[in-house]
C-alpha positions as CSV (number, residue, x, y, z in Angstrom):
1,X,-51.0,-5.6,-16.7
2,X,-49.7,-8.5,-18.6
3,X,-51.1,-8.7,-22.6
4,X,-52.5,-12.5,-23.6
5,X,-50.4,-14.9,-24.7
6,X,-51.5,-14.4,-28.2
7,X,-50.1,-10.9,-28.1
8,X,-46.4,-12.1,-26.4
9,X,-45.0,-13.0,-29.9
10,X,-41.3,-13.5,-29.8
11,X,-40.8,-12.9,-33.3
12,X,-42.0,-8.6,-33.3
13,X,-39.0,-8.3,-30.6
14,X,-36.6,-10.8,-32.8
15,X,-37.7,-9.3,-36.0
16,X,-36.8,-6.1,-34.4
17,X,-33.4,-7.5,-33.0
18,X,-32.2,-8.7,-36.5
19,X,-33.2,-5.5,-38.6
20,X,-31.7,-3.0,-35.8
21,X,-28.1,-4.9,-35.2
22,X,-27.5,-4.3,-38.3
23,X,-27.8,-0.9,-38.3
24,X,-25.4,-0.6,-35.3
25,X,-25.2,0.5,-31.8
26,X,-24.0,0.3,-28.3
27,X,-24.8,-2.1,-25.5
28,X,-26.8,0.7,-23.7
29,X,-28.7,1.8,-26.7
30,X,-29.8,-2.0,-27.3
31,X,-30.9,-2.8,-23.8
32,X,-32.6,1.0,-23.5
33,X,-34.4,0.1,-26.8
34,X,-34.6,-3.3,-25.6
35,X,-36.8,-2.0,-22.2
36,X,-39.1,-0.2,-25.1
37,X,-39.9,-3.1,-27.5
38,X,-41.0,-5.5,-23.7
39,X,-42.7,-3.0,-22.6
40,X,-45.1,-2.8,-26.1
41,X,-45.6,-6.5,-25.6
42,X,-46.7,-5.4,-21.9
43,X,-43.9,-7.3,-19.2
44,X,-43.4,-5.1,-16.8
45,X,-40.1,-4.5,-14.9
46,X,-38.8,-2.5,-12.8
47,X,-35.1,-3.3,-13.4
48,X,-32.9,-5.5,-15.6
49,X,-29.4,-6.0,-15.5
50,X,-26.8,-7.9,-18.0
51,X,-23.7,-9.0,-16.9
52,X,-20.8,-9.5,-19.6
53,X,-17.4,-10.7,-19.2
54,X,-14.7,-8.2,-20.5
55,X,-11.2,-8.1,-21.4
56,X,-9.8,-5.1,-19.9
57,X,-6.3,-4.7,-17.6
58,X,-8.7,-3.6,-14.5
59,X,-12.0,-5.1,-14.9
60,X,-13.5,-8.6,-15.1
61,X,-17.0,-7.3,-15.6
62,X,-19.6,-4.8,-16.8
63,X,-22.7,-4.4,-15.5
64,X,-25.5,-2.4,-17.4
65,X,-28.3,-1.9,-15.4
66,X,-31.7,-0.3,-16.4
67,X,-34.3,1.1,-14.5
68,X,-37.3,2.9,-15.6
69,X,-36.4,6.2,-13.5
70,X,-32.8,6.4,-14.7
71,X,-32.7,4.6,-17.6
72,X,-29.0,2.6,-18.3
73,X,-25.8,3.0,-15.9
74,X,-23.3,1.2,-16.2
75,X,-21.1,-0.9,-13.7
76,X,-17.6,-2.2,-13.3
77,X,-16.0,-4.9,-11.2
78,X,-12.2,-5.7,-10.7
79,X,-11.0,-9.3,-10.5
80,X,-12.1,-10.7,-6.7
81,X,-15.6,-9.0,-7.0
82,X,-16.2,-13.0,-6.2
83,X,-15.0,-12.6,-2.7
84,X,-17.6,-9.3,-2.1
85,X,-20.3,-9.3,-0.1
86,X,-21.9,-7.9,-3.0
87,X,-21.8,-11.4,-5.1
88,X,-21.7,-13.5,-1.7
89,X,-25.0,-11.9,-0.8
90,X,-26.6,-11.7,-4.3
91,X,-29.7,-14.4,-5.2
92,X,-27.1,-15.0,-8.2
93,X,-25.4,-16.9,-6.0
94,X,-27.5,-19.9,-5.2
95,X,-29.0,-20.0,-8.4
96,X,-25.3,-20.2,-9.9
97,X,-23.9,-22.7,-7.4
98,X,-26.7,-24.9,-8.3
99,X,-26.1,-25.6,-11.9
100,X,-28.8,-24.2,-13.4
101,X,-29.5,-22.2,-16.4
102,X,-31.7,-19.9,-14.3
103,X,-33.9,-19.5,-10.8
104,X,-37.0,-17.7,-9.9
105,X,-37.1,-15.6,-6.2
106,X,-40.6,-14.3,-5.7
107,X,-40.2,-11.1,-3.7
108,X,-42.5,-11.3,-0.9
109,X,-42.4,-10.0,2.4
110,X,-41.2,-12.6,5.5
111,X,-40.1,-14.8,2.5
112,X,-36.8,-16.2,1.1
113,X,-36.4,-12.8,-0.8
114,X,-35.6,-11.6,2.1
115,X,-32.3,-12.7,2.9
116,X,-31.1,-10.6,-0.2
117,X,-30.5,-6.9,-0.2
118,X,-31.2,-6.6,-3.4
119,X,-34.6,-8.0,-3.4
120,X,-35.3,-5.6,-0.5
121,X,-34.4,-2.7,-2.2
122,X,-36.2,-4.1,-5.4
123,X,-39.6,-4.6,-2.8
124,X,-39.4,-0.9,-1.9
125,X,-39.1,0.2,-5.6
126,X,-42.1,-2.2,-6.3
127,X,-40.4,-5.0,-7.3
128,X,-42.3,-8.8,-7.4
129,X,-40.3,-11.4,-8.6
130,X,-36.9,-12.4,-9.7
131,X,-36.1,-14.0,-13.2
132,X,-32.5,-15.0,-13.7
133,X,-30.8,-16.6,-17.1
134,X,-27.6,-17.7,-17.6
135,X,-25.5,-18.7,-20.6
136,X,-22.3,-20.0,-21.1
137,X,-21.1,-21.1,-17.5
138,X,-19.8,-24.7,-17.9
139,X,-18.0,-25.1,-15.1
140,X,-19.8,-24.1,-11.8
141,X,-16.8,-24.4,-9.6
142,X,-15.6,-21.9,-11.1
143,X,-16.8,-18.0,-10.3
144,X,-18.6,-16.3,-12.7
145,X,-16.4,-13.4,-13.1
146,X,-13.8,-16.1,-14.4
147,X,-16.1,-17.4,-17.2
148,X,-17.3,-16.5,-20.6
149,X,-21.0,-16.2,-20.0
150,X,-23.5,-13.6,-20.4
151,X,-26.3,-12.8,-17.4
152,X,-29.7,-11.7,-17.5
153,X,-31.7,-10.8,-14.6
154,X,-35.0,-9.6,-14.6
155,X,-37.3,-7.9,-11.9
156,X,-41.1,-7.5,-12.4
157,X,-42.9,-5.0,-11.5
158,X,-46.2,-6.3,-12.5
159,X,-48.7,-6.7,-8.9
160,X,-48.5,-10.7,-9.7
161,X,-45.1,-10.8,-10.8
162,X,-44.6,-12.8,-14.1
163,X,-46.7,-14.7,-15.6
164,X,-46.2,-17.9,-17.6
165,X,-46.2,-16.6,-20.7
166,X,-43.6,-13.4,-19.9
167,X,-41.3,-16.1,-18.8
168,X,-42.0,-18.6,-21.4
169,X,-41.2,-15.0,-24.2
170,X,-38.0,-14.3,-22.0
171,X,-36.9,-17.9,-22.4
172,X,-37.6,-17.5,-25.7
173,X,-35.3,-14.3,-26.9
174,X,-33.0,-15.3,-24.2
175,X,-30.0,-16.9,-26.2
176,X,-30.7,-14.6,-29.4
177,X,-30.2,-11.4,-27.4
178,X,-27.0,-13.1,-25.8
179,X,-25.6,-13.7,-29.3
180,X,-26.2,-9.5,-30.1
181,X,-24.7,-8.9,-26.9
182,X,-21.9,-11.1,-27.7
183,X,-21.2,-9.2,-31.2
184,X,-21.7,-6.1,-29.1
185,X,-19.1,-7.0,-26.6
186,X,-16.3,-8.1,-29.1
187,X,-16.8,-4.9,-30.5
188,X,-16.3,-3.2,-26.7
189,X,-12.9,-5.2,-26.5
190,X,-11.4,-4.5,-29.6
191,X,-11.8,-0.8,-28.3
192,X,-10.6,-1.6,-24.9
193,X,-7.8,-3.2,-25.7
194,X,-6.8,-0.8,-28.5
195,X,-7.3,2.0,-26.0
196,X,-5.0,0.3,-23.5
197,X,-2.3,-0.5,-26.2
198,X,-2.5,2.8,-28.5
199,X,-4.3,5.5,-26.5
200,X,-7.7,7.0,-26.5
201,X,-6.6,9.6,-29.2
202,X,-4.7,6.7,-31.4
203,X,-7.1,4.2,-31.1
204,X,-9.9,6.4,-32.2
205,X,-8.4,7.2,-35.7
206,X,-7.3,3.8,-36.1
207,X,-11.3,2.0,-35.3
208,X,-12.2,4.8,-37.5
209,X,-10.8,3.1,-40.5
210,X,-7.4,4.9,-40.2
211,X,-5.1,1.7,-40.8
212,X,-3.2,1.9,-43.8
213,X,0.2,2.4,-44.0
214,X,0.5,6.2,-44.5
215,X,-2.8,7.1,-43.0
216,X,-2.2,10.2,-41.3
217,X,-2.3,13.9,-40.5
218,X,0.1,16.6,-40.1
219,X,-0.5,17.9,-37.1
220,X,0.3,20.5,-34.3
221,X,2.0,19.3,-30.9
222,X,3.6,19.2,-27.5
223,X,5.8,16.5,-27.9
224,X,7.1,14.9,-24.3
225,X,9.9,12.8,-24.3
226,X,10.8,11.2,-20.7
227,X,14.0,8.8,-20.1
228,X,14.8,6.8,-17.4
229,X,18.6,7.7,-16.2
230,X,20.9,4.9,-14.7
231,X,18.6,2.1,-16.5
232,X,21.4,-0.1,-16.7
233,X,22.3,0.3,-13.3
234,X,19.0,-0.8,-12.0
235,X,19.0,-4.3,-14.1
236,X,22.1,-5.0,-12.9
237,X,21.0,-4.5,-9.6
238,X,17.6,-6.4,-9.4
239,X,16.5,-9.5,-11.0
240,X,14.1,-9.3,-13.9
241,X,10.7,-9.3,-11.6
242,X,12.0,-6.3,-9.6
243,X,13.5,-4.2,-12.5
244,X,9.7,-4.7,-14.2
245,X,7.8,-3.4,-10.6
246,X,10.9,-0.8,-11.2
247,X,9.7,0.2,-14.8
248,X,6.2,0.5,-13.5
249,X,6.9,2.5,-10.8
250,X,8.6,5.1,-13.1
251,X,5.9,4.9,-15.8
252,X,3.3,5.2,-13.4
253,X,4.5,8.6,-12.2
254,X,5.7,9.7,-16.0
255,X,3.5,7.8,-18.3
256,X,0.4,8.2,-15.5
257,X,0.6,11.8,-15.0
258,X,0.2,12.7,-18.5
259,X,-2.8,10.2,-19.1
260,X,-4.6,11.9,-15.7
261,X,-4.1,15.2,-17.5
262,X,-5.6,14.2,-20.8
263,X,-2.2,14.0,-23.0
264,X,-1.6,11.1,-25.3
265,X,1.1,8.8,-24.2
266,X,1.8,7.0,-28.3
267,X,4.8,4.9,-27.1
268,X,7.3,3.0,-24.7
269,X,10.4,2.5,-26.0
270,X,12.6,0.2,-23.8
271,X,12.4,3.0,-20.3
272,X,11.6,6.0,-22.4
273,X,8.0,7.1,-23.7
274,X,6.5,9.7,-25.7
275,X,3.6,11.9,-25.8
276,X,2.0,14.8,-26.9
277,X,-0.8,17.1,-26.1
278,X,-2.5,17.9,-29.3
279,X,-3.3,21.9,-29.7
280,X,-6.6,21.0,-31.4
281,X,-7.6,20.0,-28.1
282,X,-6.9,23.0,-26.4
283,X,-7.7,26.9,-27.0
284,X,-4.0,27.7,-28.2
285,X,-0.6,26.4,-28.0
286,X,-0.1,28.5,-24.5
287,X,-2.9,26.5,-22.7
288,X,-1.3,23.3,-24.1
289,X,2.7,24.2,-23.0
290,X,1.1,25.1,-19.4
291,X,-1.0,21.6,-19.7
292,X,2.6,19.6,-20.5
293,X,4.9,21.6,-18.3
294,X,2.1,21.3,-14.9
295,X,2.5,17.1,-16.1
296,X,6.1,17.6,-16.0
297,X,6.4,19.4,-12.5
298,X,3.7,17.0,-11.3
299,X,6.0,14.1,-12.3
300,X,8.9,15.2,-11.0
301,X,6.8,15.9,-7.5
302,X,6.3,12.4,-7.4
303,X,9.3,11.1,-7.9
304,X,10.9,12.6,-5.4
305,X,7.9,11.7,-2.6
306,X,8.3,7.7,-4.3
307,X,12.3,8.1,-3.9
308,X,12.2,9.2,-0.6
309,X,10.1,6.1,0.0
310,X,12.8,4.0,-1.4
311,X,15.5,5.5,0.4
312,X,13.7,4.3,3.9
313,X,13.7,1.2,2.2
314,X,17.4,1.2,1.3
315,X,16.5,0.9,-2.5
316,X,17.8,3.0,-5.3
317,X,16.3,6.1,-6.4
318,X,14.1,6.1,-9.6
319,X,15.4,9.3,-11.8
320,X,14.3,10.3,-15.2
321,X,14.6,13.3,-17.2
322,X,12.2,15.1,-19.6
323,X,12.3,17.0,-22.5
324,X,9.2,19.5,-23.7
325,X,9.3,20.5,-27.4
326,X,5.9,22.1,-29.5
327,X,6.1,22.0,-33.2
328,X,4.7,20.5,-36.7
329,X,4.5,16.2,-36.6
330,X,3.2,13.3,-38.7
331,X,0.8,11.6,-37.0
332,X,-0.4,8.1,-38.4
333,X,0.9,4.7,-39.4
334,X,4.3,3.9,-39.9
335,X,5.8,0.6,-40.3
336,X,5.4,-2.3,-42.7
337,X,2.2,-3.5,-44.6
338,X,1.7,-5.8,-41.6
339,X,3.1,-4.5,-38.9
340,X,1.7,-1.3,-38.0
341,X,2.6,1.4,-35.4
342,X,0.5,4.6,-34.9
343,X,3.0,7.5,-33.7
344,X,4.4,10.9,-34.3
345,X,7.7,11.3,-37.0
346,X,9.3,14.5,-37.5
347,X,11.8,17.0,-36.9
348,X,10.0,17.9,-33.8
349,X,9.3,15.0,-32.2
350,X,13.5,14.0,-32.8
351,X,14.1,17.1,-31.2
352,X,12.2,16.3,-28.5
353,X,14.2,13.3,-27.6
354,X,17.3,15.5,-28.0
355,X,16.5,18.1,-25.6
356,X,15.6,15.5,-23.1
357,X,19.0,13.9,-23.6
358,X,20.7,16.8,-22.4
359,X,18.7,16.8,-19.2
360,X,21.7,14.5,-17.8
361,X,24.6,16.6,-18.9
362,X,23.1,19.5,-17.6
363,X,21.7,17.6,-14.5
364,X,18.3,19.1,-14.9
365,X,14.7,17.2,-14.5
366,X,12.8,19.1,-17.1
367,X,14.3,20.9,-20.4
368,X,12.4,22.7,-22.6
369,X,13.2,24.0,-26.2
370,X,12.7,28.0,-26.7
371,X,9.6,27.7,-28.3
372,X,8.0,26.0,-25.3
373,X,9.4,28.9,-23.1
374,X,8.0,31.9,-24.8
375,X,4.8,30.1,-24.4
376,X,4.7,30.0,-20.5
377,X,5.1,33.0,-18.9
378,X,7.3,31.4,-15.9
379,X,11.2,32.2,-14.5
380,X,13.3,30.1,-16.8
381,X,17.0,29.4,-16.6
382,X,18.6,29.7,-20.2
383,X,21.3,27.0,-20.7
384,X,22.7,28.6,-23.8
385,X,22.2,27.7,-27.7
386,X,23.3,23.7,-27.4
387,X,24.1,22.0,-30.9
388,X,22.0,18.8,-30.5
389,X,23.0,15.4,-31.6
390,X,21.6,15.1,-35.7
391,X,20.1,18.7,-35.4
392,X,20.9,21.3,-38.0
393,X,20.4,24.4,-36.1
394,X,21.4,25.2,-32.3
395,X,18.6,25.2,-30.6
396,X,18.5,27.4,-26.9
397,X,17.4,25.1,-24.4
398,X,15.7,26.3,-20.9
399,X,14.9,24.7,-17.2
400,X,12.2,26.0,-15.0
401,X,13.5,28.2,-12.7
């Protein structure tokens, strides 16, 4: 039951807005805590959703959605969600192509709500009216998921839906909880982006605080090096657009395998990248060498299923080789006081890149340094002690067999 006016005062929720934001947390936290600090002020709901624009190479938006049976989830939607029948059936829609800053649906039975799925799943879960706000969409030609603005919609659950004075309070801590969501979701895309340009591992130590040069550990590592072979073959051969669908071809099989396996993929250099599986993540260096070498075989599995591919096409094959190395790295920044890079350096990591630079002259996919091989109990072919390029010591180099 809704409290009296007298008790709806903006300024308990808005105190409590200021004093908690600066104390920090996440999106869901804030609208989970949000849901509690309404419901002491007695509105009702049955669900509420936000909608926030993001910055992220797959998604256009998030959704957090609460309801009081499963508390927040969380949603995302990939650029043309405006073409769905989800958004082209939504009471969004209307409200958005109108111009307005917000609409109200009462959801009764045989009524407009009707012609909304939504509404008729909200009716069964005791929903009774519709409240939607919206912020920062100047140009209503354009869809939503193309726009900077922030969405609230709100479902009552109260027998008479709201009344005036809920949606007078809503209106009133509507653009103040859109500025803490806005702080809240430049926070989110610093993250995203620094997890799609430095890795989940990287980007962790670095919005930890780790961003001097020199900030670092010493750590212990598979190091994977992977090369593209005949790279200047293949941009000679296609123009710039099709030697770039080229690159991601190869990186998605390389590069994507060891990201679906959990490794750390720290750079691309020109068509080679490195990563490494970090032991502390695993129960010993065994478990990580069998993690590196199944990415490795998987890899390799793939190329030849995306060459054969080409082939039917007439197009050239895609062939790379890769080079498996465990030992002792820096891992941190390197670079200049500005210019930052988070990576590996060491005598391990180089030799990495040297093993894998014998994978052509000994026309082998996957070479692995000694080390590696005593680690995985699997039929290796020894290629001999090999003096590598820069490296002190011979090191005895190994294919799976």
């Amino acid at each position: 039951m809704s409290s009296s006016s007298s008790e709806k005062d903006p300024f308990v929720v808005l105190d409590w807005l200021y004093t908690r934001s600066l104390e920090g947390w996440s999106i869901e936290s804030f609208l989970a805590e949000l849901m509690h600090q309404l419901g002491e002020v007695g509105i009702s709901l049955c669900r509420v959703r936000i909608g926030i624009p993001v910055l992220h190479p797959l998604h256009v938006v998030s959704a957090y959605t609460w309801r009081p049976d499963r508390g927040v989830e969380i949603e995302t939607y990939s650029r043309g969600f405006d073409v769905t029948n989800a958004y082209l059936g939504s009471p969004m829609r209307p409200i958005f192509e109108s111009g307005a800053e917000g609409g109200r649906i009462r959801i009764t039975s045989g009524t407009e709500s009707n012609r909304y799925p939504l509404l008729v799943d909200a009716s069964a879960h005791g929903g009774t009216d519709y409240f939607l706000q919206l912020l920062g969409y100047p140009d209503r030609s354009q869809p939503p998921a193309s726009q900077e603005g922030i969405l609230f919609s709100w479902i009552s659950a109260a027998p008479n839906g709201f009344a005036e004075e809920d949606l007078e309070f809503l209106r009133k801590i509507h653009k103040p909880l859109c500025m803490e969501l806005r702080s809240l979701t430049q926070k989110n895309l610093v993250k995203d982006i620094m997890h799609a340009y430095l890795g989940g591992y990287s980007a962790d130590r670095v919005f930890s605080g780790q961003i001097q040069r020199g900030d670092g550990d010493v750590i212990e590592a598979v190091i994977l090096f992977c090369d593209l072979r005949g790279s200047s073959t293949l941009a000679e051969h296609y123009g710039f657009d099709e030697f770039l669908h080229v690159l991601n071809d190869y990186y998605g099989i390389t590069a994507g395998a060891v990201l679906e396996a959990g490794g750390e993929v720290l750079r691309y250099i020109g068509d080679a990248s490195l990563a490494i599986f970090p032991l502390e993540r695993y129960a010993d260096e065994r478990e990580a060498c069998e993690a590196a070498l199944s990415v490795s075989l998987k890899a390799v599995a793939n190329g030849e299923r995306l060459n054969l591919d080409r082939s039917q096409r007439g197009e050239l094959p895609i062939e790379f080789g890769i080079g498996l190395h465990v030992g002792t790295v820096m891992y941190g920044n390197i670079g200049t006081a500005t210019r930052l890079e988070f990576t590996v350096v060491g005598q391990a990591a180089n030799e990495a890149a040297r093993i894998e630079a014998q994978c052509k002259e000994l026309d082998q996919a996957i070479l692995v340094s000694d080390r590696f091989a005593n680690q995985v109990p699997k039929r290796w072919l020894s290629h001999g002690h090999i003096k590598l390029r820069n490296i002190k010591d011979p090191i005895e180099i190994f294919s799976p067999q």
